[in-house]
C-alpha positions as CSV (number, residue, x, y, z in Angstrom):
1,X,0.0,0.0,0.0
2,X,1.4,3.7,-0.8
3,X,2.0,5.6,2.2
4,X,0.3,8.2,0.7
5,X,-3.0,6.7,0.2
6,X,-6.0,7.6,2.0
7,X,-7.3,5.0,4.6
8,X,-10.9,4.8,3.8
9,X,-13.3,3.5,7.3
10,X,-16.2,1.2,7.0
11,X,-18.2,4.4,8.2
12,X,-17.2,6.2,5.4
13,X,-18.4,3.9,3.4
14,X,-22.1,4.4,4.5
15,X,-22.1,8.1,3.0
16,X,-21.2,6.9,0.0
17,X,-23.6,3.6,-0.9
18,X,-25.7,5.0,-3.4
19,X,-26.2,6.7,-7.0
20,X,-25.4,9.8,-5.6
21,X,-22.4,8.7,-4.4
22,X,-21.1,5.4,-4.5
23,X,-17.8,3.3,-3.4
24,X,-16.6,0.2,-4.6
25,X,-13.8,-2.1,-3.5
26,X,-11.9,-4.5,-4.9
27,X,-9.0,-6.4,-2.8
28,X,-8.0,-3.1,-0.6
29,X,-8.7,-0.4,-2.9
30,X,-11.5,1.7,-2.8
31,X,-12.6,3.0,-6.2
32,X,-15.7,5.7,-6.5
33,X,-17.6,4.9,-8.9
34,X,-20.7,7.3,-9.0
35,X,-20.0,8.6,-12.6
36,X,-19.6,5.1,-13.7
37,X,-23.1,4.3,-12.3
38,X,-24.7,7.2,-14.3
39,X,-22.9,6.4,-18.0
40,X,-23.1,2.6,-17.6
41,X,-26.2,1.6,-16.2
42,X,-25.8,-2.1,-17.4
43,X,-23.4,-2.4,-14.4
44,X,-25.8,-0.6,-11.6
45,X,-27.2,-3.7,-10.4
46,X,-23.9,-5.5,-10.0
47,X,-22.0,-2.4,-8.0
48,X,-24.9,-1.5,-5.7
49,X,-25.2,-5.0,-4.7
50,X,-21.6,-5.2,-3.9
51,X,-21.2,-1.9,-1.9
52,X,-19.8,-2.2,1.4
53,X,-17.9,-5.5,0.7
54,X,-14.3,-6.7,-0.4
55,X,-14.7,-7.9,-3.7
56,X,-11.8,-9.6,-4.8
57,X,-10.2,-9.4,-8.6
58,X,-11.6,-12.6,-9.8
59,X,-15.1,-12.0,-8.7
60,X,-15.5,-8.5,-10.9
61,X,-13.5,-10.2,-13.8
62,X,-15.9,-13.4,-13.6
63,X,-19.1,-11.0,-13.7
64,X,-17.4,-8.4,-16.4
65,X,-13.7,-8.1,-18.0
66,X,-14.9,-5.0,-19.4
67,X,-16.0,-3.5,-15.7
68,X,-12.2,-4.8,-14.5
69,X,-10.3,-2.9,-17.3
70,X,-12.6,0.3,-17.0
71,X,-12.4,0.1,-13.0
72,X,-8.4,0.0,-13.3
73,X,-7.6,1.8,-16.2
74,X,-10.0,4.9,-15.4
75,X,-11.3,4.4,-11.9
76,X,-11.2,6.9,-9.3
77,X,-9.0,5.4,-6.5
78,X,-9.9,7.1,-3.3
79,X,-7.8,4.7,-0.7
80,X,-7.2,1.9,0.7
81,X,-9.9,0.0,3.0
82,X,-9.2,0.3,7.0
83,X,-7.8,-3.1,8.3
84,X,-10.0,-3.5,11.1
85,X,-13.2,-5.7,11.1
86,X,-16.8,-4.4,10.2
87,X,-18.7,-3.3,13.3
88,X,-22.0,-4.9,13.4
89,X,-23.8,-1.4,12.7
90,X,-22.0,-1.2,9.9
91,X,-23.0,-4.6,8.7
92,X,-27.1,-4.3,9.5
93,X,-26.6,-1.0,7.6
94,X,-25.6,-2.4,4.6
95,X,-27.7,-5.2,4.8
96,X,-30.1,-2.9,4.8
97,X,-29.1,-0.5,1.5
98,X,-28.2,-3.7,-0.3
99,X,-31.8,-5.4,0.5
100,X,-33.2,-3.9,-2.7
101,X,-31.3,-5.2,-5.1
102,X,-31.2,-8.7,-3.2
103,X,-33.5,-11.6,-4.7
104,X,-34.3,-14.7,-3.4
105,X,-36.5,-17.4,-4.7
106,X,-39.1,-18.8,-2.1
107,X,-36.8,-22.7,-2.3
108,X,-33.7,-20.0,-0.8
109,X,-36.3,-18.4,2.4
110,X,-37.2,-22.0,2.9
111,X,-33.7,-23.0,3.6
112,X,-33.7,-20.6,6.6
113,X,-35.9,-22.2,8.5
114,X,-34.3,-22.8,12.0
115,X,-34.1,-20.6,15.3
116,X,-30.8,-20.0,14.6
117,X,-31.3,-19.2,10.8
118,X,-34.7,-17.4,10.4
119,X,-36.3,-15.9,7.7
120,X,-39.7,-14.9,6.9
121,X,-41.5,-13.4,3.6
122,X,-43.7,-10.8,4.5
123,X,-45.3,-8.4,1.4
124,X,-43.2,-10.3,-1.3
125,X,-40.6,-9.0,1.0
126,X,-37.7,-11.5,2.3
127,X,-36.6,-10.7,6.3
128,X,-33.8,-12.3,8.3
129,X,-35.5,-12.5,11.9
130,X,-32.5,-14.8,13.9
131,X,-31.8,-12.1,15.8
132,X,-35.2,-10.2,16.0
133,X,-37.0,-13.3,17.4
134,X,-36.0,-12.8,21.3
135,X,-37.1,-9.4,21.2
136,X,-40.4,-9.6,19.5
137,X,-43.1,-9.0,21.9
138,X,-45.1,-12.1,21.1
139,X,-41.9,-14.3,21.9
140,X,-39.9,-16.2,19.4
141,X,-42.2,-18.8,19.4
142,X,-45.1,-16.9,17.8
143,X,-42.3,-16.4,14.7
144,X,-41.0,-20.3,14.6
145,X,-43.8,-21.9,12.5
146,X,-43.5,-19.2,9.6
147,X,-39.6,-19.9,10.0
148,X,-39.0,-20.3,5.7
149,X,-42.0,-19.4,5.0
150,X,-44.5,-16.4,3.6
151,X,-45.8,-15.2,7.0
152,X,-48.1,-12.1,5.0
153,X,-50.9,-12.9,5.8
154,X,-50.6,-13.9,9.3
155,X,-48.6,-10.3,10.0
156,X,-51.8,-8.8,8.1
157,X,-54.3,-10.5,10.4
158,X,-52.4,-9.1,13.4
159,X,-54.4,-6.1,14.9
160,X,-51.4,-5.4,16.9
161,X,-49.1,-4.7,14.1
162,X,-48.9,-1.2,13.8
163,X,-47.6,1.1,11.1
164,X,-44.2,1.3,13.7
165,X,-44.2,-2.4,13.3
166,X,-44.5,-2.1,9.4
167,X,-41.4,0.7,9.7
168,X,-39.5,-1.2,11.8
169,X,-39.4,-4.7,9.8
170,X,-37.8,-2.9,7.7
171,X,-34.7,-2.6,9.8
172,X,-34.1,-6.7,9.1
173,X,-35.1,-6.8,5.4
174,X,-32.6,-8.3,3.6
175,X,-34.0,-8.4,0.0
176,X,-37.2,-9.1,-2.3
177,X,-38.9,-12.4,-3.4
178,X,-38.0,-13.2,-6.8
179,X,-41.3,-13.6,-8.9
């Protein structure tokens, strides 16, 4: 790494992990690539979906040489990634921007179907509940039997469920149902 390079933190990276403004890593390098999103919108999906990760060479070569070349050849380098480890705000935050441009088929939710590994559909919606389950108010076992499962209509039956419960699913939405 070149001493003179600035060290980018996983904080930074949260101000800039969208159209407007958008970072991309690959190994330790930290590239911004907003004006790339807004001339090549063919590789929108791909970068937004990979913001706020460490994506290695062989993983942006394997979805696009052409991406590679133009990343390296014109990117704008901004730094090098901080050595330390995400903090776990960091990570639910991501999770979080990411979970729009995340699909999963309903044979992927119903692979999560364990305390320990919980996900729900709600609203063609996919939601990662592991952690969620011991502080819902109805207890974890009012979650368990919709464990991998479309739980819509059960949420929608719910008098209880407030609008502040719709807003605040939202916190543990990881991506959409693939149709």
């Amino acid at each position: 790494m070149n001493s003179n390079q600035n060290i980018v933190t996983w904080e930074d990276l949260l101000d800039h992990s969208d159209e407007k403004s958008c970072y991309f890593i690959i190994d330790d390098t930290v590239y911004d690539v907003t004006e790339l999103l807004s001339l090549q919108s063919n590789y929108k999906e791909f970068l937004l979906k990979n913001i706020g990760q460490i994506n290695r060479e062989e993983q942006v070569k394997q979805f696009n040489e052409s991406l590679f070349l133009i990343l390296k050849q014109q990117g704008k380098i901004v730094g090098n990634i901080e050595k330390k480890p995400q903090s776990e705000y960091f990570k639910r935050k991501v999770r979080f921007l990411k979970a729009e441009y995340q699909e999963f088929t309903l044979e992927e939710v119903q692979k999560h179907n364990k305390m320990q590994d919980l996900w729900v559909v709600l609203d063609q919606n996919v939601y990662d509940l592991t952690e969620y389950q011991f502080i819902h108010p109805g207890r974890p076992d009012s979650i368990h039997p919709y464990a991998g499962k479309d739980a819509t209509e059960k949420f929608n039956s719910i008098n209880k469920h407030t609008e502040g419960a719709r807003k605040f699913r939202e916190n543990y939405k990881i991506g959409i149902l693939k149709k």
